[in-house]
C-alpha positions, 0 to 999 in steps of 0.5 A, a space after each residue: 656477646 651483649 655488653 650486658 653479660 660483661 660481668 667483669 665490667 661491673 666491678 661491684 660484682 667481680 669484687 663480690 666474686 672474688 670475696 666468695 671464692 678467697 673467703 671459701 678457699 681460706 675456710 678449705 683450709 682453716 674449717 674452724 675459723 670464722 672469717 668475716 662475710 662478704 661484701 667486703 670493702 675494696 680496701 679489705 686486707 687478706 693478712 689483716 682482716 682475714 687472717 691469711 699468711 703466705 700459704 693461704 694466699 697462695 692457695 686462694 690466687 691458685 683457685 681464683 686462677 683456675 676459676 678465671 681463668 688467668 693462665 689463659 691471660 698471662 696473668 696467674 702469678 700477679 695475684 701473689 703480690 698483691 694483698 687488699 683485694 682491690 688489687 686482686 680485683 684490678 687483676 681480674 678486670 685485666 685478665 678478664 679484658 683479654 680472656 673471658 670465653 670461659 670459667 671454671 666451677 669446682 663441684 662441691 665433693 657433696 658425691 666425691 672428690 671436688 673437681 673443676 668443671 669448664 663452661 663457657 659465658 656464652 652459653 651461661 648467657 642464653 641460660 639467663 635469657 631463658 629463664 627471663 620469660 619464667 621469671 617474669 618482668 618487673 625484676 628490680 633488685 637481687 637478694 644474695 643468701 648465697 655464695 656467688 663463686 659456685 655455679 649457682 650464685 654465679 648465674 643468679 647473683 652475678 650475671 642475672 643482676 649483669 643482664 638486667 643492670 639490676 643491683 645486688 643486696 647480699 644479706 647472708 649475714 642477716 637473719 631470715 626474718 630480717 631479710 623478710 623485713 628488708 624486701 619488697 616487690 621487685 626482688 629475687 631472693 637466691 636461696 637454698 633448701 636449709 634457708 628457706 627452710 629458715 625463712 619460713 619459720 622466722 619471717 612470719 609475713 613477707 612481700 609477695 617477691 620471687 623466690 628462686 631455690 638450688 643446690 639441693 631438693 627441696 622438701 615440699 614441706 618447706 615449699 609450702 610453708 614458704 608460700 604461706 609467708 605470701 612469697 609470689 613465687 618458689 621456682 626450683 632449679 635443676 642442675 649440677 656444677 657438671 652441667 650448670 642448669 638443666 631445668 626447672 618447676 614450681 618448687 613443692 613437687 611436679 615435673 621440671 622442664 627442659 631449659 631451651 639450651 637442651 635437647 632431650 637425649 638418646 638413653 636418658 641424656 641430654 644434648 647440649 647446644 653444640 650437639 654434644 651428648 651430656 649425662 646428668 647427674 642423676 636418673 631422668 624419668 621423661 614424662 613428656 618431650 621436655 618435662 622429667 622428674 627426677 628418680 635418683 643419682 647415678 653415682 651412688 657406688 665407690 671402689 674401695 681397694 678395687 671393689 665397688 661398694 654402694 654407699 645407700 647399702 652401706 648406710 641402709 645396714 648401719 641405721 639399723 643399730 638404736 641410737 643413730 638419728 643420721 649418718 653419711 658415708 664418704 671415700 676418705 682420702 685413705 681410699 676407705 670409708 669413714 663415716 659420721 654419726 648423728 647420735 639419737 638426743 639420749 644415745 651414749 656415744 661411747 655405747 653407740 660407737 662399740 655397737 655400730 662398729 660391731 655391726 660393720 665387722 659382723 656384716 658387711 666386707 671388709 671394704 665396706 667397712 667405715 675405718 674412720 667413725 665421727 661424731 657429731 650433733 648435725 651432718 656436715 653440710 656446705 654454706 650453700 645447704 649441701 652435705 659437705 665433706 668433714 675434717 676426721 681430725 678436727 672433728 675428733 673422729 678415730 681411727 680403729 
């Protein structure tokens, strides 16, 4: 593997990976806080300015491990003794020095439970070369809005800045009309759905830069109004945690093609560069040899006491009642569904609550009965625009 791909050799990159993956571990466990945003300086101190005690930290040297990989290097437990993260950072260089084939990402429980999903660098690597020749020349400077410890920010703020020898600006804690001010020709600006969205009411006029947006579909709607700023470019990218990018379009519409470390596959699947046979998330419609749209997700069905319930059936019957301006379903950690509610601006909760659950006891099964009812202004969603899971009891759900 080329020298340009040791990320771990550019150690402003791996402190900006590892600011991501502590601060969002800490969030998992306190939802209410506010720790600051990274970039964190290298004398950052997890007990003093994030605010960790020992469980804390313990549970972020045990993500971090998986994530690196440290077990594989003989150096899990060396994190614990260590505070500032220039020491945790010290570790990972070292571990990373005697293994690096692979890393985990853990998926973000947007469609069920998180679970770690391993990949190796090497063919992250052909990843980026593949998508140098969409991108185009003349790539100076990447401009970070997104966490880099998932598989996205990873690919696109830690090793395509590692392969070019590029700079990172993160500017996640700078409005949007402030990183269009801030950019020029030359950058890359790492997105997601919700903040171009926001880039493209506040930004006004921008400098014909590229843009590159994942985690979620994007709306048309926001592609063309991002356009309209004078962005050069919106490229959409199409992949998951399970499988890192699969393909890619001009973002507004169209179909995706086929990145060259796939092959299409028998049945709607896809073949890897080993040959091995992997399913995408989602239903592929092929319109062409390498070029598919998208239809839906597989994985809309969860067992709840043995029974398979569909969770877009579910939802489809509860919106029927006035009042419910959203909703989302999820399989809580009971094993039943609890569900959260985006009141109408002039619904009554009260009202609304004894309405809904009425209508779940008249027509729906048992099992597909929500046990748990939160409430709330706006769907939970993640810091990368994706919907997220919700704690019931510090959003003050009930349970019936």
């Amino acid at each position: 593997m080329s020298n340009a791909f040791d990320f771990w050799a550019r150690r402003d990159l791996l402190r900006h990976f590892i600011a991501d993956s502590v601060r969002a571990e800490f969030l998992s466990q306190h939802p209410d806080a506010f720790p600051p945003l990274p970039p964190w300086p290298e004398e950052f101190d997890f007990a003093e300015q994030l605010g960790a005690d020992s469980l804390d930290r313990l549970s972020a040297a045990t993500a971090l491990s998986a994530q690196l990989r440290l077990d594989r290097a003989g150096l899990a437990d060396v994190l614990l003794a260590r505070r500032h993260l220039s020491g945790w950072v010290d570790v990972a260089e070292a571990s990373l020095a005697r293994y690096s084939e692979s890393l985990q990402f853990r998926s973000s429980g947007s469609q069920g439970a998180p679970v770690w999903r391993e990949h190796r660098l090497a063919r992250f690597a052909a990843e980026i070369d593949g998508f140098l020749p969409v991108f185009g020349a003349g790539i100076e400077r990447i401009i970070a809005v997104v966490p880099a410890h998932h598989i996205y920010g990873f690919l696109f703020t830690v090793l395509l800045p590692a392969r070019l020898g590029i700079p990172v600006l993160d500017l996640r804690a700078a409005s949007p009309g402030s990183v269009a001010a801030q950019i020029g020709p030359g950058d890359v600006i790492v997105g997601h759905p919700l903040w171009w969205r926001a880039f493209a009411t506040a930004s006004g006029a921008c400098a014909p830069t590229l843009g590159l947006v994942s985690t979620a579909p994007c709306p048309p709607e926001t592609a063309q109004a991002v356009r309209a700023t004078g962005l050069a470019r919106l490229i959409e990218i199409y992949g998951s945690t399970e499988t890192a990018g699969i393909g890619w379009r001009d973002a507004g519409g169209g179909a995706f093609t086929l990145l060259d470390t796939w092959q299409p596959g028998a049945d709607g699947g896809l073949l890897d560069d080993r040959g091995a046979v992997v399913s995408p998330p989602d239903w592929l419609d092929w319109q062409a040899e390498r070029r598919f749209t998208v239809r839906g997700r597989k994985d809309g069905q969860v067992q709840v006491g043995g029974v398979n319930i569909d969770l877009a059936e579910v939802r489809a019957c509860l919106m029927q009642v006035p009042g419910i301006a959203d909703l989302a379903l999820r399989l809580a950690e009971t094993g039943r569904l609890k569900a959260f509610i985006v009141p109408a601006p002039d619904a009554d909760e009260a009202t609304l609550r004894q309405a809904v659950q009425a209508l779940a006891k008249a027509r729906l099964a048992a099992p597909a009965r929500p046990t748990s009812w939160t409430f709330g202004p706006s769907l939970p969603m993640s810091e990368t625009g994706k919907p997220a899971d919700w704690p019931i009891a510090a959003r003050g759900g009930l349970w019936d």
